[in-house]
C-alpha positions in Angstrom: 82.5 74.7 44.8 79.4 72.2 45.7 79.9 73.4 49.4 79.6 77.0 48.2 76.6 75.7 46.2 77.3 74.6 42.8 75.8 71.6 41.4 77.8 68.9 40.2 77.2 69.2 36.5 78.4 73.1 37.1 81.4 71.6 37.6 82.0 69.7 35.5 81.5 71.9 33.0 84.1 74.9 34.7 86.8 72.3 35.1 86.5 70.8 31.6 85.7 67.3 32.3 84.6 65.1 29.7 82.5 62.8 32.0 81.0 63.1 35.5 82.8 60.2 36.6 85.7 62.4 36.9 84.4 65.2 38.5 83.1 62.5 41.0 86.2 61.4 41.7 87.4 64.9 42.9 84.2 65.0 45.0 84.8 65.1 48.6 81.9 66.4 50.4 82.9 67.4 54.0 80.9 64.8 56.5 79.3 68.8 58.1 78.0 69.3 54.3 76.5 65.4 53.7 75.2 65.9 57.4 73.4 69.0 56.3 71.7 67.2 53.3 70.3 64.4 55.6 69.2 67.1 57.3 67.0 68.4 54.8 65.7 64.8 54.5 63.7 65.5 58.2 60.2 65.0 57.4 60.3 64.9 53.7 58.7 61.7 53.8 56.8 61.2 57.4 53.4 62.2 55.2 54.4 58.9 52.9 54.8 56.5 55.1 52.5 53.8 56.1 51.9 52.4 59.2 52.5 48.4 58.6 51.8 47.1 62.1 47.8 48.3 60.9 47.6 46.3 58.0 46.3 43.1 58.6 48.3 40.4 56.5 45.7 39.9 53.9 45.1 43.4 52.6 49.0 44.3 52.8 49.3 42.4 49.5 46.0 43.2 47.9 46.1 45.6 45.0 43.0 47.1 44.1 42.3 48.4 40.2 40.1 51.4 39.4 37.0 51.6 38.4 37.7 52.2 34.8 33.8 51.4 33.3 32.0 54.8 33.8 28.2 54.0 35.3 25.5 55.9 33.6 
């Protein structure tokens, strides 16, 4: 059913089980099916990640607060 495109809870609920642990435990995702959802992981985050080779080593670890006092 979740290779056809049901969620897990929808499952749960057509098969009766009282918790999601057991509907887990009759999950088994084909390896094509878990391959396609790391698939649909390409790129999500490229836009997120930093660069740390261009940090130098002081400003890596420095946090900077907002100006929170409005200037008149």
């Amino acid at each position: 059913m979740v290779m056809r495109g049901a969620t897990l809870k929808e499952v749960q609920e057509i098969l009766g089980h009282r918790t999601f642990a057991m509907t887990l435990r009759y999950a088994h995702l084909s390896p094509a099916h878990l391959r396609g959802a790391v698939d649909r992981l390409d790129g999500l985050t490229s836009g997120m990640l930093v660069n740390v080779n261009n940090l130098s080593s002081s400003s890596a670890h420095e946090v900077k607060k907002p100006d929170l006092v409005r200037k008149a």
